[in-house]
C-alpha positions as CSV (number, residue, x, y, z in Angstrom):
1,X,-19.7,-40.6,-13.4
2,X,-21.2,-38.2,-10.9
3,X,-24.8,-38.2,-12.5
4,X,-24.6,-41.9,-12.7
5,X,-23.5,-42.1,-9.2
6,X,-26.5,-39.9,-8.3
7,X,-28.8,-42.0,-10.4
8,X,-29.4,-38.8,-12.3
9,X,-30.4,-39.4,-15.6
10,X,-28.7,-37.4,-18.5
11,X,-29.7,-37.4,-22.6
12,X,-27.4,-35.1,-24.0
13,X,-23.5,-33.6,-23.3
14,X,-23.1,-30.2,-25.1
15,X,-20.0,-28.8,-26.0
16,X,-20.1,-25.5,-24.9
17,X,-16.3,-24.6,-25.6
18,X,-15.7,-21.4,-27.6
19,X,-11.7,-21.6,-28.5
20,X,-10.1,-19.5,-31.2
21,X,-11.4,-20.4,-34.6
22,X,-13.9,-23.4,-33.3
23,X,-11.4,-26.2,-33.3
24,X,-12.7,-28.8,-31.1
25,X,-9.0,-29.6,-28.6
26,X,-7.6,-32.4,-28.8
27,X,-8.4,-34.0,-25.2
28,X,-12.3,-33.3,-25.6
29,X,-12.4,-35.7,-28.2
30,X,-11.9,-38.6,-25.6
31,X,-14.9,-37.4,-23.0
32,X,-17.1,-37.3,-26.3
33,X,-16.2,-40.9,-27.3
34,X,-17.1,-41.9,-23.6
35,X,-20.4,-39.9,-24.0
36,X,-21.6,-41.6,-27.0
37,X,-20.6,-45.2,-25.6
38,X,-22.9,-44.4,-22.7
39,X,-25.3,-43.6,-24.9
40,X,-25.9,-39.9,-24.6
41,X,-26.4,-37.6,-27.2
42,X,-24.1,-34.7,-28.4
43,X,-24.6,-31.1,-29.0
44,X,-21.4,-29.3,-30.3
45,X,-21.1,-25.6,-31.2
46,X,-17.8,-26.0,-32.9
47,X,-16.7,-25.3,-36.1
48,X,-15.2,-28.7,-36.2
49,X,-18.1,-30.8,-37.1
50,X,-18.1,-34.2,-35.4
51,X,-20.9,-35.8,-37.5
52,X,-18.4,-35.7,-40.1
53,X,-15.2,-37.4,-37.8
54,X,-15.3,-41.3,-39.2
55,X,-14.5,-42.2,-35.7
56,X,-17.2,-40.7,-34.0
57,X,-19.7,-41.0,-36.7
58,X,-19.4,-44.8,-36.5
59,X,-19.2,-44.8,-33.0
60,X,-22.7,-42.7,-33.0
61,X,-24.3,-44.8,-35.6
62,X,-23.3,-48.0,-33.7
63,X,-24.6,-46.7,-30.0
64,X,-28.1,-45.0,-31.4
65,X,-26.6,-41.6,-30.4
66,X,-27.5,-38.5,-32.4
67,X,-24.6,-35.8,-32.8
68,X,-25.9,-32.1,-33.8
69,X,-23.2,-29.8,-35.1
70,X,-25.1,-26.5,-34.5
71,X,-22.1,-24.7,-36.3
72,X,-23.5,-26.7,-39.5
73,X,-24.3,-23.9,-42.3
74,X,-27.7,-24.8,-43.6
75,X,-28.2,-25.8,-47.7
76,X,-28.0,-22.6,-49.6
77,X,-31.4,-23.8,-51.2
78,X,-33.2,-22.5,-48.1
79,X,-31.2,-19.3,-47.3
80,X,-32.6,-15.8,-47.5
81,X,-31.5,-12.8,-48.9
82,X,-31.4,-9.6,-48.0
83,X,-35.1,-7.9,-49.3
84,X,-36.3,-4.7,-47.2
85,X,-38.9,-6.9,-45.3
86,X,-37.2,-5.8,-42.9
87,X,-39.4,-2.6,-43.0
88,X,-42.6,-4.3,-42.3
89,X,-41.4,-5.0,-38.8
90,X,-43.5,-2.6,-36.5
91,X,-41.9,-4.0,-33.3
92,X,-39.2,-1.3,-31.3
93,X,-36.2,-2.6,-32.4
94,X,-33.0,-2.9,-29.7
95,X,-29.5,-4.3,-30.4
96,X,-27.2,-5.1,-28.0
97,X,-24.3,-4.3,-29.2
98,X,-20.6,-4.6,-27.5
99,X,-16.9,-3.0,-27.0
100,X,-15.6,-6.7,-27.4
101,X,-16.5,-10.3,-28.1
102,X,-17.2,-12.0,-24.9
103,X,-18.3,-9.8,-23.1
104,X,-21.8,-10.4,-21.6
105,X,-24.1,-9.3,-24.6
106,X,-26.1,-12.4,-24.5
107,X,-26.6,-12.7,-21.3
108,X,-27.7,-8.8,-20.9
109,X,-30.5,-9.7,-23.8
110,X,-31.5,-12.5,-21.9
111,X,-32.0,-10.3,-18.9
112,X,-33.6,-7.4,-20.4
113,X,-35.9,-9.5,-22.7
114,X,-37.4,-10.7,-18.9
115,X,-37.2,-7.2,-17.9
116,X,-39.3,-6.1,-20.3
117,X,-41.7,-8.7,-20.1
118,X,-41.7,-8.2,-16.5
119,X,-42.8,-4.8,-17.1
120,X,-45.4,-6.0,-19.0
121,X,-43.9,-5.2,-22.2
122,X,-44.2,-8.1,-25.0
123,X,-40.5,-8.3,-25.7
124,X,-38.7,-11.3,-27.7
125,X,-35.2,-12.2,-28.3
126,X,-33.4,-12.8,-31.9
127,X,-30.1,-14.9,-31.1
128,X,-27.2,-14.7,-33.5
129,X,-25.0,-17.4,-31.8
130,X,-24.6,-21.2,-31.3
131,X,-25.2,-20.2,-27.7
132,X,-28.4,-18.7,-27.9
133,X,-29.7,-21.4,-30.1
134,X,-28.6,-23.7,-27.2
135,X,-30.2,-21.8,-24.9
136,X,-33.8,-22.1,-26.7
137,X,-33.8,-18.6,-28.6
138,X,-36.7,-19.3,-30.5
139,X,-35.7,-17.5,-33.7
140,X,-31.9,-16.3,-34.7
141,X,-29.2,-17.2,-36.9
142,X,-25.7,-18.5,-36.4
143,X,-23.7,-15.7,-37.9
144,X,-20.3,-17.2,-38.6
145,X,-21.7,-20.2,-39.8
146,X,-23.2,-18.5,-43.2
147,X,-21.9,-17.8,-46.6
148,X,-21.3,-13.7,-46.2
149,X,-23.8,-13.3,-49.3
150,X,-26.7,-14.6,-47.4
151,X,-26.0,-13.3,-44.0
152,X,-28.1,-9.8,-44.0
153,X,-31.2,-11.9,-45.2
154,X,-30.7,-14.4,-42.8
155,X,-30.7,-11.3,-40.2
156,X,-34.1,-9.5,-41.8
157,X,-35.3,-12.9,-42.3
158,X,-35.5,-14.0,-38.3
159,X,-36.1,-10.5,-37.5
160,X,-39.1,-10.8,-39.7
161,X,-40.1,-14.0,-39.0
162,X,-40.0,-12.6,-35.1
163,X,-42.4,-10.3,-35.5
164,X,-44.7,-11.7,-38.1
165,X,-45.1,-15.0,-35.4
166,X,-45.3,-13.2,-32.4
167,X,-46.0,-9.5,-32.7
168,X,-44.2,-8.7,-29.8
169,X,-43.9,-4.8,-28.9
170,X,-40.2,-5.0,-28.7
171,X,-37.6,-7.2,-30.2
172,X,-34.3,-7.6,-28.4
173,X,-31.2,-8.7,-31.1
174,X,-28.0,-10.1,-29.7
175,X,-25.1,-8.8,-30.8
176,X,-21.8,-10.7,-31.8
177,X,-18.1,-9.4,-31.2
178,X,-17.7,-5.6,-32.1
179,X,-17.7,-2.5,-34.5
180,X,-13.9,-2.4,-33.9
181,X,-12.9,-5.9,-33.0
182,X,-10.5,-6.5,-35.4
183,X,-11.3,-10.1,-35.8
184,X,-15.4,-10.2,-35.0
185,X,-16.8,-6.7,-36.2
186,X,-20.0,-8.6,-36.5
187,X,-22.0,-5.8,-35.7
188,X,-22.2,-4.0,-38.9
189,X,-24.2,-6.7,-40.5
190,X,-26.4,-6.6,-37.2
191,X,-27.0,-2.8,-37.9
192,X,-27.2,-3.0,-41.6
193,X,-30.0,-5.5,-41.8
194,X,-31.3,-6.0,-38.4
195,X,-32.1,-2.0,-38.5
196,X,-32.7,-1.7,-35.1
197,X,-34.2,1.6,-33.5
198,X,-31.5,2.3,-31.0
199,X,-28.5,0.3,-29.4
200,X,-27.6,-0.9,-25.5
201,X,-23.7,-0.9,-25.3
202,X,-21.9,-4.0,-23.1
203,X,-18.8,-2.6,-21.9
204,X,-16.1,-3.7,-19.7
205,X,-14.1,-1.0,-18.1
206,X,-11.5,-3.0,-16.5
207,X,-10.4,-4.8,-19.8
208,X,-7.5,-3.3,-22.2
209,X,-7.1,-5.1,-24.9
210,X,-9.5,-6.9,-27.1
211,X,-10.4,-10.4,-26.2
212,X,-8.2,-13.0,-27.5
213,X,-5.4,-10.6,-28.9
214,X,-2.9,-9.2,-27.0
215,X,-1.5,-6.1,-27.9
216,X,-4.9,-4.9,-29.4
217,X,-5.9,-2.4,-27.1
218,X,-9.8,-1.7,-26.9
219,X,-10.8,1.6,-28.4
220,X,-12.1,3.7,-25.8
221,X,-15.8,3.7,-24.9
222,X,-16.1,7.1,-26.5
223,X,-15.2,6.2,-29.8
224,X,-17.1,3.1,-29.6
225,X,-20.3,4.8,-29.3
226,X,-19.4,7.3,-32.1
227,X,-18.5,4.3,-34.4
228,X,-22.0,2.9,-33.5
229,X,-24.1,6.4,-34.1
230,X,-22.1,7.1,-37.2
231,X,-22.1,4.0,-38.9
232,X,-25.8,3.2,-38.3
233,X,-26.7,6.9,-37.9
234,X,-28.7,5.3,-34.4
235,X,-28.7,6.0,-31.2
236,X,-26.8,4.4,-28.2
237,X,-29.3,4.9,-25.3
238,X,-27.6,3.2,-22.4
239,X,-24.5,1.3,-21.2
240,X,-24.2,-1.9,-19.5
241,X,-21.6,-2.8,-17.7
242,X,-19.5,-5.9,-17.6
243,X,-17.8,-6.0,-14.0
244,X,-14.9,-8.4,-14.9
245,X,-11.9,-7.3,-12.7
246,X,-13.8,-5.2,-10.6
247,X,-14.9,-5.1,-6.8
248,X,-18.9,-5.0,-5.8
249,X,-17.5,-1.8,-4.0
250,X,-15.8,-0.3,-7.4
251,X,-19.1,-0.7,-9.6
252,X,-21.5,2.2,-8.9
253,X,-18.5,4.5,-8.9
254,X,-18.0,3.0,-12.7
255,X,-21.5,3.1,-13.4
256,X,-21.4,7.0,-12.4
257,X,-18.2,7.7,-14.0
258,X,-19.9,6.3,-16.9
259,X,-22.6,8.6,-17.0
260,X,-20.8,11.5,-16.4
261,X,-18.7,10.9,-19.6
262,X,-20.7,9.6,-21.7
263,X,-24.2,10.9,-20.9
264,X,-25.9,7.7,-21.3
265,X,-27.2,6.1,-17.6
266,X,-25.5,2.8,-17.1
267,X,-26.2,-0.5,-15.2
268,X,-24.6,-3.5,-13.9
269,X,-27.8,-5.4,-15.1
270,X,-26.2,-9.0,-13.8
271,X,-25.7,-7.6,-10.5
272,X,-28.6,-5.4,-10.1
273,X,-30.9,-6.6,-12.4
274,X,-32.9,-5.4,-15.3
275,X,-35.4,-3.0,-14.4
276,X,-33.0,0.1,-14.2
277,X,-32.7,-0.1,-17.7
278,X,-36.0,-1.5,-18.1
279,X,-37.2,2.3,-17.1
280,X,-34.1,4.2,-19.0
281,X,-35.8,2.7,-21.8
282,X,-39.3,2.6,-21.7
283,X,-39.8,6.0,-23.1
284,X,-37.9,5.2,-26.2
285,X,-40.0,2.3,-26.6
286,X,-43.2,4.0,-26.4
287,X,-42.1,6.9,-28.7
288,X,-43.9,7.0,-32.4
């Protein structure tokens, strides 16, 4: 109503909810219905796929509207799997990896990939998430939409495809939940195919327990890290912070206390910007 108020035209309505499990709620399914009658088209990143609800199927069909379930695994007939391509890729490698699920990672690849570029530094991102795709990552996968068989070749495969494209000098993977998250430990597939040359760590100090699930207390960020460097036997060469909970006064006293524990320097990249870490990283990117 506002837009059309406005006289502001509008094409598509995306659903950018992310409940538990991707179950589109109940009283969304009535703002969709008023979408499509107005003609608009629909982007959902559910796990609930609305091209397949009769109701709004016909409803789509009958106004002209289009409805993409981005969740929607792709045919097995054109999946990858897992080869060692991955090898050919001659870009600097980074994943961003995190101490939780929501918890900024996208965002902080977003921001870094500018960076970088900024720097003039040929950087590219590799989305793993409905999100990212929305957002126009130009390659990625959506991880927890694939059959588990095909997901490391999926990984290698945009990875690859990436590079081969592009050639950028560095390519920036997003990471998905965590190492120890005990229901999206979605980084292991990340490090095992995605083989990145070192990791950036999101973490939110003011958070206790893991997002979603209370009584799951995060593990600290120590152990984190040497879940992350044991596992993938690479190294964590920064932190970013997540500043949930926290006062503009309280971050650079984090940020230090950060770096006095862990001995990696640490940023508030959403508040300050990239270019901090931009530098912290530039001589790992230009090593052999």
């Amino acid at each position: 109503d506002h837009f059309r108020r406005n006289n502001i035209p509008v094409s598509h309505l995306v659903m950018g909810l992310a409940p538990d499990g991707g179950r589109l709620p109940e009283e969304a399914r009535a703002v969709i219905g008023r979408a499509i009658e107005a003609g608009i088209h629909v982007d959902c990143g559910l796990h609930d796929f609305l091209s397949e609800d009769p109701i709004l199927a016909e409803l789509a069909k009958r106004h002209n509207v289009i409805i993409r379930d981005v969740r929607k695994p792709p045919d097995r007939s054109i999946l990858h799997f897992f080869t060692g391509k991955i090898e050919e890729v001659q870009a600097k490698k980074i994943a961003i990896l995190g101490t939780d699920s929501a918890i900024g990672k996208r965002t902080t690849a977003w921001l870094l990939v500018q960076g970088l570029n900024d720097a003039g530094i040929h950087a590219e991102m590799v989305g793993t998430g409905q999100t990212a795709w929305m957002q126009g990552a130009k390659y990625g996968v959506i991880m927890d939409s694939l059959v588990n068989d095909f997901l490391s070749g999926e990984i290698e495969h945009a990875v690859w495809s990436c590079w081969n494209d592009l050639k950028p000098e560095v390519i920036v993977i997003e990471g998905q939940g965590s190492l120890m998250n005990p229901a999206y430990p979605g980084g292991y597939e990340l490090m095992a195919a995605g083989r990145p040359d070192f990791v950036v760590l999101q973490h939110a100090p003011a958070r206790e327990e893991y997002d979603g699930f209370p009584g799951y207390r995060i593990h600290p960020l120590f152990q984190q890290i040497e879940a992350i460097e044991k596992s993938s036997r690479k190294p964590v060469r920064a932190i970013t912070l997540n500043h949930e909970k926290m006062t503009a006064d309280e971050i650079p006293g984090m940020c230090s206390a950060i770096r006095q524990i862990t001995g990696l320097p640490a940023f508030d990249v959403l508040l300050d910007g990239p270019d901090g870490l931009v530098r912290a990283l530039k001589p790992f990117i230009k090593e052999s």
